[in-house]
Backbone as a ProteinNet text record, in pm:
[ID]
protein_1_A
[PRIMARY]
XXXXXXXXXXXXXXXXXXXXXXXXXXXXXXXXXXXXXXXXXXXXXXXXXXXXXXXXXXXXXXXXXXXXXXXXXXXXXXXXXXXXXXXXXXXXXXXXXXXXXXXXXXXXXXXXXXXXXXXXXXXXXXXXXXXXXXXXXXXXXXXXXXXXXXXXXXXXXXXXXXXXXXXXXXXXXXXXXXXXXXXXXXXXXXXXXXXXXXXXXXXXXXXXXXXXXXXXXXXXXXXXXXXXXXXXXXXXXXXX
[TERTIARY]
-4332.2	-4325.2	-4452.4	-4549.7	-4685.8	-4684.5	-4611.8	-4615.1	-4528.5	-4463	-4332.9	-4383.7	-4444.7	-4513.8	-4629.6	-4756.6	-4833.8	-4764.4	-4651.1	-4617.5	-4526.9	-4456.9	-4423.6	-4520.2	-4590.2	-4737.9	-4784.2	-4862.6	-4934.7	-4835.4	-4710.5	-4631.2	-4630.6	-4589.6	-4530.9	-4626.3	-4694.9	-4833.1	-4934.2	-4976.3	-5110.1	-5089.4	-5047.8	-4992.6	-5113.8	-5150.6	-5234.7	-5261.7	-5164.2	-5156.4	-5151.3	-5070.9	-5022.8	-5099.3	-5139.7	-5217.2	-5438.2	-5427.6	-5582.5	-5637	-5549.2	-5563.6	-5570.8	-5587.3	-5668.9	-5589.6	-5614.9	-5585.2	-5526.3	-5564.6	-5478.9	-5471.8	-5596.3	-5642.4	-5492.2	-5508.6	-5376.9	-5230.4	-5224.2	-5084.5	-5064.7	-5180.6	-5165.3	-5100	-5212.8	-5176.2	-5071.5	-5030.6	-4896.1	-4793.1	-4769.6	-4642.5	-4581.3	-4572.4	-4472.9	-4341.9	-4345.1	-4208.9	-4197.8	-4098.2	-4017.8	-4075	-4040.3	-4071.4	-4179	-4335.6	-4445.8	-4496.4	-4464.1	-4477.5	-4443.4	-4296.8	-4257.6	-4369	-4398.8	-4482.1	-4645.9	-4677.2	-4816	-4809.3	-4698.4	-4687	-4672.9	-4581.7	-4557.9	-4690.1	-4827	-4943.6	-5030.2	-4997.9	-5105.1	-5065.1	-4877.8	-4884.7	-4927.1	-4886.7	-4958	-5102.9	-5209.2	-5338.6	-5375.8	-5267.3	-5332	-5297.7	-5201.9	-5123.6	-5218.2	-5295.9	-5361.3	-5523.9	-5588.9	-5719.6	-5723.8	-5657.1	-5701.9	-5689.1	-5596.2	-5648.2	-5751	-5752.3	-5900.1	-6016.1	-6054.1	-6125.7	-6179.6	-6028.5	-6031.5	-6112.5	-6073.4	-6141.8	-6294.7	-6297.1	-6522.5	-6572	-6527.4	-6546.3	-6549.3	-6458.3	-6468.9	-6567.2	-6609.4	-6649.7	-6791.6	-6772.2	-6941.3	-6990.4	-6945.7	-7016.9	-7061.4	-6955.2	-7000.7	-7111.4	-7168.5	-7252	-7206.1	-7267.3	-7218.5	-7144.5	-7056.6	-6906.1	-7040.8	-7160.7	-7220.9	-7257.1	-7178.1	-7221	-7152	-7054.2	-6983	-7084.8	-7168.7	-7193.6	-7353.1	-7361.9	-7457.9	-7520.9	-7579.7	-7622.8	-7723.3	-7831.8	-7943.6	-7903.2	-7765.3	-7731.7	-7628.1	-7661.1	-7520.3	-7592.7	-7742.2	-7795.4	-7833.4	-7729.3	-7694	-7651.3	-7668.8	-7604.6	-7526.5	-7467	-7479.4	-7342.1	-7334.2	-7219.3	-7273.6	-7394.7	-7407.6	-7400.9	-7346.4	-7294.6	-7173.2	-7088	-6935.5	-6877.7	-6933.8	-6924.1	-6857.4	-7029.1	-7039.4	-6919.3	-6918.1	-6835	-6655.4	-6637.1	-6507.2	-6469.3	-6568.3	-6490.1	-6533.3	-6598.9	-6596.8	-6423.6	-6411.5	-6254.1	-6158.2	-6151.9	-6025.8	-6033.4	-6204.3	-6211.1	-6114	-6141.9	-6080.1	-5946.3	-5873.8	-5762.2	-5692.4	-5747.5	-5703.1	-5692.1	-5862.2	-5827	-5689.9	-5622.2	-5542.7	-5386	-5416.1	-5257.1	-5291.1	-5397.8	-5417.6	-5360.6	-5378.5	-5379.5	-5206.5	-5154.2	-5055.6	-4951.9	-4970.4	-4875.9	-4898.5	-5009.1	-5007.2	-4931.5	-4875.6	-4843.8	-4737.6	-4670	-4506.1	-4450	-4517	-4432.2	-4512.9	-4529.2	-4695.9	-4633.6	-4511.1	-4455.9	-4538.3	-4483.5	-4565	-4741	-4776.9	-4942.2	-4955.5	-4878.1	-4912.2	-4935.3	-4821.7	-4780.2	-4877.6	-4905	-5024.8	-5157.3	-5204.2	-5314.6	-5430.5	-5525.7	-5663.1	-5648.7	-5543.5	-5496.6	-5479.2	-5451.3	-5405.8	-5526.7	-5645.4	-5803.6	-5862.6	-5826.5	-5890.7	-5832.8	-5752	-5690.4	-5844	-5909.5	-5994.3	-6120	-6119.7	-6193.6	-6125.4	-6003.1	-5858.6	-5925.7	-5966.1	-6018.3	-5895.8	-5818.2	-5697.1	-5705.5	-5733.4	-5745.1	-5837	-5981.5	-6098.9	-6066.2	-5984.2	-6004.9	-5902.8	-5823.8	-5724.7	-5813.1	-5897.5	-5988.5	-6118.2	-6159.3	-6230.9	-6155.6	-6025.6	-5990.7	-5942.9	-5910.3	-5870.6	-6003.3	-6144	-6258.7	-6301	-6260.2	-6292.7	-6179.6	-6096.8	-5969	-5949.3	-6027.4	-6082.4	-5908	-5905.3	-5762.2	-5792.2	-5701.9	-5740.6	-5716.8	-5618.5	-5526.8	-5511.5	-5495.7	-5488.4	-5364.1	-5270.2	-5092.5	-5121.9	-5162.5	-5209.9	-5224.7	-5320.6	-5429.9	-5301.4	-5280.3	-5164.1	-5024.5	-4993.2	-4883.7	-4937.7	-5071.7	-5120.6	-5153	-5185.9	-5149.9	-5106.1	-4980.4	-4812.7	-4816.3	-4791.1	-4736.7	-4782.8	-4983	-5049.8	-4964	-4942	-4941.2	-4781.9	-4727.3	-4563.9	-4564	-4655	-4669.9	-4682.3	-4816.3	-4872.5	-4750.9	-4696.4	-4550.2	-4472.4	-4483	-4301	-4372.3	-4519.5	-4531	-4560.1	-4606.2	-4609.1	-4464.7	-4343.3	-4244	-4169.8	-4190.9	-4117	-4119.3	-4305.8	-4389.7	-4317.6	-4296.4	-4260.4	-4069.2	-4015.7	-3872	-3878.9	-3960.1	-3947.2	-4007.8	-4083.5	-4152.3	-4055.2	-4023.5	-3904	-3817.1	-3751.4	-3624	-3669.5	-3820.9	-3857.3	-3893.9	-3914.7	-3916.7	-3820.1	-3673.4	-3595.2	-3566.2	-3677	-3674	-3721.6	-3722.1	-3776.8	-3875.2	-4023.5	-4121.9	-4218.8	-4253.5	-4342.4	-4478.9	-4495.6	-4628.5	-4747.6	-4815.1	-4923.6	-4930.4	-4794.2	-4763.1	-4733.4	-4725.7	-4632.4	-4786.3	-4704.8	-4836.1	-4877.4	-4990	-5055.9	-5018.4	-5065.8	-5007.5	-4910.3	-4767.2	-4694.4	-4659.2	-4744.8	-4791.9	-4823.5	-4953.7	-5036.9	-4961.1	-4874.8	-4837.2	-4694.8	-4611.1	-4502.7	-4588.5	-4652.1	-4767.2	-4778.5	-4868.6	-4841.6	-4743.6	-4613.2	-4515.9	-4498.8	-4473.3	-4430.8	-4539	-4637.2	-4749.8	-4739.8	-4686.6	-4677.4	-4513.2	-4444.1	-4258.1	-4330.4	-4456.8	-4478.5	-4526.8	-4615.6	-4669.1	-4594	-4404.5	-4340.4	-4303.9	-4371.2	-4313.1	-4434.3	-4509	-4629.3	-4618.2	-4486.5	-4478.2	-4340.2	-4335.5	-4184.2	-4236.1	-4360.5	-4423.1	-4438.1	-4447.5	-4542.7	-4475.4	-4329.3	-4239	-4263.1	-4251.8	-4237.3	-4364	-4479.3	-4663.4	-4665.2	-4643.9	-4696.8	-4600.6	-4650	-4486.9	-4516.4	-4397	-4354.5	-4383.7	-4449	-4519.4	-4408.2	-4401.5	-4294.5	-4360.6	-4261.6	-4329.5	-4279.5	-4410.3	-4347.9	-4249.1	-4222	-4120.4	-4148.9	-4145.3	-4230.9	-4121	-4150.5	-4068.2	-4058.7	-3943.6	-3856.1	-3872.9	-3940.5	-3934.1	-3843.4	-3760.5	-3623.1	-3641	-3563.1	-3599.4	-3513.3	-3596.4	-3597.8	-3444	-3374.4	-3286.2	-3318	-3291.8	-3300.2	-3256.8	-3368.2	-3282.5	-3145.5	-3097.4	-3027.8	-3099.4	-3167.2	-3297.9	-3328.7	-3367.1	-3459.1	-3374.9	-3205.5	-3166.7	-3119.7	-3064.9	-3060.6	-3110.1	-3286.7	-3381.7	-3352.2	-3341.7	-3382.9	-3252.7	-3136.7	-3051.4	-3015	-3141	-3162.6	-3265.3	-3347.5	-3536.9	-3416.2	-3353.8	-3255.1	-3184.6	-3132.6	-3022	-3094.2	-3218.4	-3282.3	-3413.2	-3396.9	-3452.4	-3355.6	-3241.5	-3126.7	-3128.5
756.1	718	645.2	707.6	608.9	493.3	462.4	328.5	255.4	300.1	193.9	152.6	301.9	224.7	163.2	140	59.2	-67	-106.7	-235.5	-308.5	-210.2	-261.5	-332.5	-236	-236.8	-378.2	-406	-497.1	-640.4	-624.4	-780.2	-788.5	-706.7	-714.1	-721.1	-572.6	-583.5	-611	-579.1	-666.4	-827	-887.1	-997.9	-1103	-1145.5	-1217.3	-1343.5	-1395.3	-1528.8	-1477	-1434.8	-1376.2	-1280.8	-1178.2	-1041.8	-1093	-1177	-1188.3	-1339.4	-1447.3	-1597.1	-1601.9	-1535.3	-1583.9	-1646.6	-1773.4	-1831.1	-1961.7	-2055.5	-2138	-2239.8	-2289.1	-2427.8	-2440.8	-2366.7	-2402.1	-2346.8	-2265.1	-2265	-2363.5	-2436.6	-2594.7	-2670	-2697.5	-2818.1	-2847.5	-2730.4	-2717	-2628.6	-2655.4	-2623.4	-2735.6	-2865.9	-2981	-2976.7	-2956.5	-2904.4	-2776.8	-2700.5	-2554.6	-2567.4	-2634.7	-2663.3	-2600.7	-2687.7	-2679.2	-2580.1	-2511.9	-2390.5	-2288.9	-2302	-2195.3	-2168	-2248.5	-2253	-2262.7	-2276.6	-2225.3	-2084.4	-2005.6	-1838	-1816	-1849.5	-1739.8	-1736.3	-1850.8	-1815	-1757.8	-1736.3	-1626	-1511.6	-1475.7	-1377	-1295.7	-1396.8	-1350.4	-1312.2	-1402.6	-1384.4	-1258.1	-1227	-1101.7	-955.1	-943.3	-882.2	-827.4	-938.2	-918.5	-895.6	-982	-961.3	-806.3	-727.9	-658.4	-512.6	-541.4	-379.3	-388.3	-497.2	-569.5	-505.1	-561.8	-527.8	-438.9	-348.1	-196.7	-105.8	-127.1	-108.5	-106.1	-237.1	-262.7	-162.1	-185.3	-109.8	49.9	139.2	241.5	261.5	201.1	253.3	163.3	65.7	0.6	-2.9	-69.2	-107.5	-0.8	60.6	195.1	293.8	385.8	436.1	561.2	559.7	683.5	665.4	500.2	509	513.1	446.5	501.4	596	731.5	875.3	909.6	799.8	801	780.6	729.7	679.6	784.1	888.8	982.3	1006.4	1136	1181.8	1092.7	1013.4	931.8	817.1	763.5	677.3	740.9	823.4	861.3	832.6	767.5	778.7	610.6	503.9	402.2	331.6	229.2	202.2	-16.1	-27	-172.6	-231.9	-184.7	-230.5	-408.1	-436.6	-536.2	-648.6	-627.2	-731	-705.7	-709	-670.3	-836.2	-927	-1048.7	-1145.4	-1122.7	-1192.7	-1168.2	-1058.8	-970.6	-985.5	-989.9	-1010.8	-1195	-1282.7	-1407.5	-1444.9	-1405.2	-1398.2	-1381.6	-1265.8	-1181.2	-1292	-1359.3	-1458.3	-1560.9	-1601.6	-1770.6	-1757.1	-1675.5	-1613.3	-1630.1	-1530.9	-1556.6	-1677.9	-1722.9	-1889.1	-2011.6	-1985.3	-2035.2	-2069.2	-1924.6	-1892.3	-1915.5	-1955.9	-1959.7	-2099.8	-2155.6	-2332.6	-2383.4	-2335	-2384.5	-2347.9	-2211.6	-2188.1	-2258.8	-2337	-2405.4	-2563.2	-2587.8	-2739.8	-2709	-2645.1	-2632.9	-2596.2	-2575.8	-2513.2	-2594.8	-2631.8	-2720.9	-2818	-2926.1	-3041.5	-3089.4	-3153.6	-3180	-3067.6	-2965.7	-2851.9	-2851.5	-2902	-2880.3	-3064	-3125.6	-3253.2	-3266	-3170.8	-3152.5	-3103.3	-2959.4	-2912.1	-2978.6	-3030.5	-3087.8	-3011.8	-3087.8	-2976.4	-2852.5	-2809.3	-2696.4	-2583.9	-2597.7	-2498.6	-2420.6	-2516.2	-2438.2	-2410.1	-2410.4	-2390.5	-2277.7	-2241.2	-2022.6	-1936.7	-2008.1	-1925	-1917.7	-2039.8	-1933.8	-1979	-1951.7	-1876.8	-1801.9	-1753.1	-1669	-1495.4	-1599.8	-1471.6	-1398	-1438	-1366.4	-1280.1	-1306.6	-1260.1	-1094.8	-1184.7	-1078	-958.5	-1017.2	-867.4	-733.2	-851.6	-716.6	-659.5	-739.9	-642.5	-556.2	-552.2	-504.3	-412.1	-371	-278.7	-194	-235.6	-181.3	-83.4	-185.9	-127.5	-49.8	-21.8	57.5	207.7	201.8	282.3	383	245.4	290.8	394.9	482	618	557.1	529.5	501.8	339.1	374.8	211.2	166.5	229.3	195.9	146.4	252	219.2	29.2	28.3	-109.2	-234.6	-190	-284.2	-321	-191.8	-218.8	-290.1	-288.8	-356.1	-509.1	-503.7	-684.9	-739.6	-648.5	-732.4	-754	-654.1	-711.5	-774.2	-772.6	-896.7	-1027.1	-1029.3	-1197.1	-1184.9	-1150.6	-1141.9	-1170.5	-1091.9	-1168.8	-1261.3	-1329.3	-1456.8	-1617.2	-1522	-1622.9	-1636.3	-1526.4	-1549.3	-1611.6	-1602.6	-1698.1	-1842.1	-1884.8	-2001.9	-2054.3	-2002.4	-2000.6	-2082.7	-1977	-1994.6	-2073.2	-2112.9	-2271.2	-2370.9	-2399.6	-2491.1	-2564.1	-2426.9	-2420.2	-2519.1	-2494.9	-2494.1	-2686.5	-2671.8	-2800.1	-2911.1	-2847.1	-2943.1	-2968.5	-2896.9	-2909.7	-2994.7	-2986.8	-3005.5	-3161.8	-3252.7	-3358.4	-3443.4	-3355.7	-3435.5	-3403.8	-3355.1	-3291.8	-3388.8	-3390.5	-3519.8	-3397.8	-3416.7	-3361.5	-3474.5	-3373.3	-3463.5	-3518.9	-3642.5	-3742.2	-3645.1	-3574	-3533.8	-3392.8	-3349.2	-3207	-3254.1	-3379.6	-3409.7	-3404.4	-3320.2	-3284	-3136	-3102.7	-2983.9	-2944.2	-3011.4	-2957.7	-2847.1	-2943.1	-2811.2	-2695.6	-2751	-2662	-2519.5	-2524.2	-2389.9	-2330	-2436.1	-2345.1	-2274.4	-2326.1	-2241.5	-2143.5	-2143.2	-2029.7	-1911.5	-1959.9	-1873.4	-1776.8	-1830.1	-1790	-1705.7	-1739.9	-1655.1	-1523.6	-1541.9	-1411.5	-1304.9	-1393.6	-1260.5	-1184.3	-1285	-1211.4	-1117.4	-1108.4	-1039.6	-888.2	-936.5	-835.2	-710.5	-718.3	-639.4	-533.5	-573.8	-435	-377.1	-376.2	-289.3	-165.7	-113	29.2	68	-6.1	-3.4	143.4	158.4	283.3	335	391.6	461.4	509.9	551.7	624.4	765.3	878	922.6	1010	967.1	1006.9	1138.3	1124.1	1238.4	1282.7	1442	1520.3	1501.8	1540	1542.6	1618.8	1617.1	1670.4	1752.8	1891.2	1979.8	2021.8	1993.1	2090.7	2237.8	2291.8	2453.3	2483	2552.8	2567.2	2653.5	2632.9	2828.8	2910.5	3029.7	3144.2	3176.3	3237.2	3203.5	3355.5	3398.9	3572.2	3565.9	3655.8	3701.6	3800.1	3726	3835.3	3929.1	4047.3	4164.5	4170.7	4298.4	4297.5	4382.3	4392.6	4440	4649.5	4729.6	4801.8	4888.9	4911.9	4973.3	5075.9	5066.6	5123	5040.4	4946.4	4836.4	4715.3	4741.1	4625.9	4675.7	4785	4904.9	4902.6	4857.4	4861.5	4700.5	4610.8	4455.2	4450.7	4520.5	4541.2	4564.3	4685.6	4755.7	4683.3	4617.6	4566.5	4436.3	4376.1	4218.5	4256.3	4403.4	4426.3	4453.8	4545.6	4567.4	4437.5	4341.1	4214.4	4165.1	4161.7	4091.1	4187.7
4278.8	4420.3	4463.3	4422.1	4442.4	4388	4273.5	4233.5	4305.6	4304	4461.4	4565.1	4609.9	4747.7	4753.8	4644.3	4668.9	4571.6	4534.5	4523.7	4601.2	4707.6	4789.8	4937.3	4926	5009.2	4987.6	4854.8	4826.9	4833.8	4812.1	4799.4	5019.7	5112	5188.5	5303.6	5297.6	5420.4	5377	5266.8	5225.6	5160.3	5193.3	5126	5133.2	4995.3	4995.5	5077.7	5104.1	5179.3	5339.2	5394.5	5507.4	5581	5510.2	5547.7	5588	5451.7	5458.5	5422.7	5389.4	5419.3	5269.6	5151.6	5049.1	5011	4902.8	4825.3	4933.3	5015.9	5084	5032.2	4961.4	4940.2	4831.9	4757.1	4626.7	4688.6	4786.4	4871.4	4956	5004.8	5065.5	4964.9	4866.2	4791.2	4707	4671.7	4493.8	4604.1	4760.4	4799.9	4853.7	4765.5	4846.5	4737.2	4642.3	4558.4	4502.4	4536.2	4488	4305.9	4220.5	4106.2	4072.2	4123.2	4128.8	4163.2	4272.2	4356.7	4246.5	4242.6	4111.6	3954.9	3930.5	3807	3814.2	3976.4	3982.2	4021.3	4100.4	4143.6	4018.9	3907.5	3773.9	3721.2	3709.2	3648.1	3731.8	3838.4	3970.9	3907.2	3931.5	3888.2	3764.2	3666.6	3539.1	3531.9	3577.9	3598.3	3683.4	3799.3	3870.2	3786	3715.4	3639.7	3496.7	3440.2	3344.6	3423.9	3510.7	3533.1	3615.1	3713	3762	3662.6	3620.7	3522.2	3404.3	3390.6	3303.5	3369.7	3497.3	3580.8	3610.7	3644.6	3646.4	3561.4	3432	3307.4	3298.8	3364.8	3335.8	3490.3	3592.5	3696.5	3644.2	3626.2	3577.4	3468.2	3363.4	3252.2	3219.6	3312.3	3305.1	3429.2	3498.6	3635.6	3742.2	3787.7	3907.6	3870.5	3959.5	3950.7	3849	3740.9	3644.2	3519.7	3512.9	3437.3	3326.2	3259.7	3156	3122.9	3142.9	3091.4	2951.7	2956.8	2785.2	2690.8	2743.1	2629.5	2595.3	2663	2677.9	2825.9	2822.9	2939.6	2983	2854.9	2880.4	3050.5	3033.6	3038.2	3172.2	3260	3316.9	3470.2	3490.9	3625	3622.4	3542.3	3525.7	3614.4	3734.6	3836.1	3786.5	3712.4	3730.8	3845.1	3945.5	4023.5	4082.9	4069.9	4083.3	4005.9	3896.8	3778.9	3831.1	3936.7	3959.8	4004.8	4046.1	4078	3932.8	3861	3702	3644.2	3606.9	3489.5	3529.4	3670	3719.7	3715.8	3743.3	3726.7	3585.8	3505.5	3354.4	3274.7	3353.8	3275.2	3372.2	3480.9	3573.3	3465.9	3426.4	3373.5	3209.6	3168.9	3039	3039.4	3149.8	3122.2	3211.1	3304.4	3311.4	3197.8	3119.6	3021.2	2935.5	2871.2	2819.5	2861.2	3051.1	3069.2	3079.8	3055.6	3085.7	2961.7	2784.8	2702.3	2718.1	2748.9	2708.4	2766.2	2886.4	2964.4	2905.3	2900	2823.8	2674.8	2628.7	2502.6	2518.1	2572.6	2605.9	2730.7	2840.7	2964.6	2979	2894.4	2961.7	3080.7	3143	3258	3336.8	3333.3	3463.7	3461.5	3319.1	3326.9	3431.6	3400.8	3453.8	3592.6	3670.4	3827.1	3829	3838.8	3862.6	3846.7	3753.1	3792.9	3754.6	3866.7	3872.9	3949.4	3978.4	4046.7	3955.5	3791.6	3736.4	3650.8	3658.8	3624.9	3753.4	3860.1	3993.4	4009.7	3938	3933.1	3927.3	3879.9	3829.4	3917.7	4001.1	4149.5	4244.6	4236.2	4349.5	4469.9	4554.2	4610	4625.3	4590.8	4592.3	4455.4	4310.7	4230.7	4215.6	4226.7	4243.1	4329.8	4504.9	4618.4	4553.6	4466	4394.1	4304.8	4253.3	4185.7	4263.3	4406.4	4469.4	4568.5	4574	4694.9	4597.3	4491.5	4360.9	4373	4374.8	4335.8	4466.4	4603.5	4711	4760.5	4715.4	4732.6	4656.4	4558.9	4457.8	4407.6	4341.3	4303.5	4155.1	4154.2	4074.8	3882.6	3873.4	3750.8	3710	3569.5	3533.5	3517.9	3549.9	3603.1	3746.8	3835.6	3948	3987.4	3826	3891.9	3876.6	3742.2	3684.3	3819.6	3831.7	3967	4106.6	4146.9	4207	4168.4	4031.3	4057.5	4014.1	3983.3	3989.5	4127.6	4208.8	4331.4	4443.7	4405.5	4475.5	4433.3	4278.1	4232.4	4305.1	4326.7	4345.8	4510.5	4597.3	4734.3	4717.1	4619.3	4658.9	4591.6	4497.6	4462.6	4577.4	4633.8	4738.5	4897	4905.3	4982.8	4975.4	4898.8	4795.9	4815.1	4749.1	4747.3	4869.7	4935.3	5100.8	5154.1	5133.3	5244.7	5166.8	5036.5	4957.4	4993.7	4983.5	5021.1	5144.3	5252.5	5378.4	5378.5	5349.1	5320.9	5261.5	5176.9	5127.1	5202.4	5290.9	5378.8	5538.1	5566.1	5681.9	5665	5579	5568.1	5590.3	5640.5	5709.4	5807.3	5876.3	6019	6142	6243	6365.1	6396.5	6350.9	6361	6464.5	6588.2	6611.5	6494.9	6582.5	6468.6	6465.4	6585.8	6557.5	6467.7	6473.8	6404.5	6190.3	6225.4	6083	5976.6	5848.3	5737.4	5758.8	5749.8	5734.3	5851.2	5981.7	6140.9	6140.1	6123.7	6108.2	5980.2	5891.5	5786.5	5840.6	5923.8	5953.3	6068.1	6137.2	6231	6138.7	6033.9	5988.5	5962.8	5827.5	5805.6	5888.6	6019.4	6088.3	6097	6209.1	6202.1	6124.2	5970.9	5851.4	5846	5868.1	5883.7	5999.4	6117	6214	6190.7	6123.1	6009.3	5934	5865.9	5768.5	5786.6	5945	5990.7	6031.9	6081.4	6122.9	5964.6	5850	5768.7	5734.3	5892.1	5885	5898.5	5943	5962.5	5842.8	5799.5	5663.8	5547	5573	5463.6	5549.3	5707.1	5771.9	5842.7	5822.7	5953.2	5945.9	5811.8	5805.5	5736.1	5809.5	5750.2	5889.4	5984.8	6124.9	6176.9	6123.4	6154.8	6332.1	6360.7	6479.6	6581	6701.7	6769.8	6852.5	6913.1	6923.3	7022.9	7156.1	7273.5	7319.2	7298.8	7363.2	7446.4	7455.6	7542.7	7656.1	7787	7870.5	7810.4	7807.7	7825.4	8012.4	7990.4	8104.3	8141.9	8220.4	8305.6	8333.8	8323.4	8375.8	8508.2	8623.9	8737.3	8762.1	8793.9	8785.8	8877.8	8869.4	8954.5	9054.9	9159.4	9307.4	9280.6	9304.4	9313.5	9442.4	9429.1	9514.4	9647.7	9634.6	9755.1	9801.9	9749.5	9816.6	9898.6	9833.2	9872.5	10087	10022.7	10172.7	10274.6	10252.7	10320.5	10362.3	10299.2	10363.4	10439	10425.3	10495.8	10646.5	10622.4	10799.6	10841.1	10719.6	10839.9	10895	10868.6	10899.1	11063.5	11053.8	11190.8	11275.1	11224.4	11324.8	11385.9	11314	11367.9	11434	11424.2	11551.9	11630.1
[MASK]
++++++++++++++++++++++++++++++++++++++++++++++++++++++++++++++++++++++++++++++++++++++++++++++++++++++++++++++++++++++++++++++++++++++++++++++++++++++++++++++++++++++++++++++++++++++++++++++++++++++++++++++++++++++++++++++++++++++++++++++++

């Protein structure tokens, strides 16, 4: 269940594009064809998929304060969290590398479209922000990390996606002149971000139990006794 909900989480309310802006420059540029779009999200996703449990890995066991106690007690009052910059776009450039060679070698058409866009993965601001927001999230498990950036790269596809779809169809639209291009680019964008914002409570219905009001207890009144009622009887006649 934890894995469901932080991958539903991360594609829907944390959504890289939508939730926190990252990555625009390459959701600008490689969303004027569905094609293009399609085959720069499958190498985000791949890249977020492989770099953040990578990441995960050096964070836990090198970088944070302590992960060197494996390697002896000498070594356990070790702090290098400030190599967390280096060491993280080291492990992005790596495996960009790898999806750079692997796409020129299997689709050169798709390495062609893309461009200088498909080595510019590698300071994405959206890939990078997956493995600090993993670090600053202090996610427990390395399933954990892995399910997290599947479903960062899987937001950042289906918004990619969408602008592209949309883009394509809106070029035969009567757009005003000063809106036509990026104009009405940022404002769909928009739009699509405050759509995104409503499955902000889609995990959160059922977190605060339900607040229950007391109830008074209800005194039950007393009944009258037969003496007394006698008496309000005669004080009444003898007031008329």
């Amino acid at each position: 269940m934890e894995h469901l909900e932080l991958f539903f989480k991360s594609i829907f309310i944390d959504n890289m594009v939508f939730a926190t802006f990252l990555g625009m420059c390459s959701y600008l540029a490689v969303s004027k064809k569905v094609s293009t779009a399609v085959g720069l999200g499958a190498a985000v996703i791949f890249v977020l998929a492989v770099t953040v449990p990578l990441n995960w890995l050096l964070d836990q066991y090198i970088l944070r304060d302590g992960a060197l106690a494996w390697l002896g007690p000498e070594y356990a009052d070790y702090d290098l969290s400030f190599l967390s910059f280096i060491l993280f776009i080291a492990t992005i450039a790596t495996m960009v590398q790898l999806v750079e060679i692997v796409v020129e070698k299997f689709s050169p058409s798709l390495y062609n479209s893309l461009g200088i866009f498909l080595p510019l993965i590698a300071v994405n601001c959206a890939i990078l922000g997956g493995s600090l927001f993993m670090q600053s999230r202090d996610i427990q498990t390395l399933g954990l990390a892995t399910t997290y950036g599947i479903g960062s790269g899987i937001g950042w596809f289906l918004a990619i996606l969408a602008i592209a779809a949309i883009r394509e169809k809106i070029r035969y639209s009567n757009v005003p002149a000063p809106l036509r291009g990026l104009g009405i680019t940022f404002i769909i964008t928009g739009l699509m971000a405050i759509g995104f914002m409503s499955f902000g409570g889609m995990l959160t219905g059922g977190d605060e139990e339900e607040e229950t009001t007391p109830v008074a207890e209800v005194t039950p009144v007393k009944e009258m006794t037969q003496e007394a009622s006698d008496e309000l009887v005669l004080t009444t006649n003898e007031k008329e």
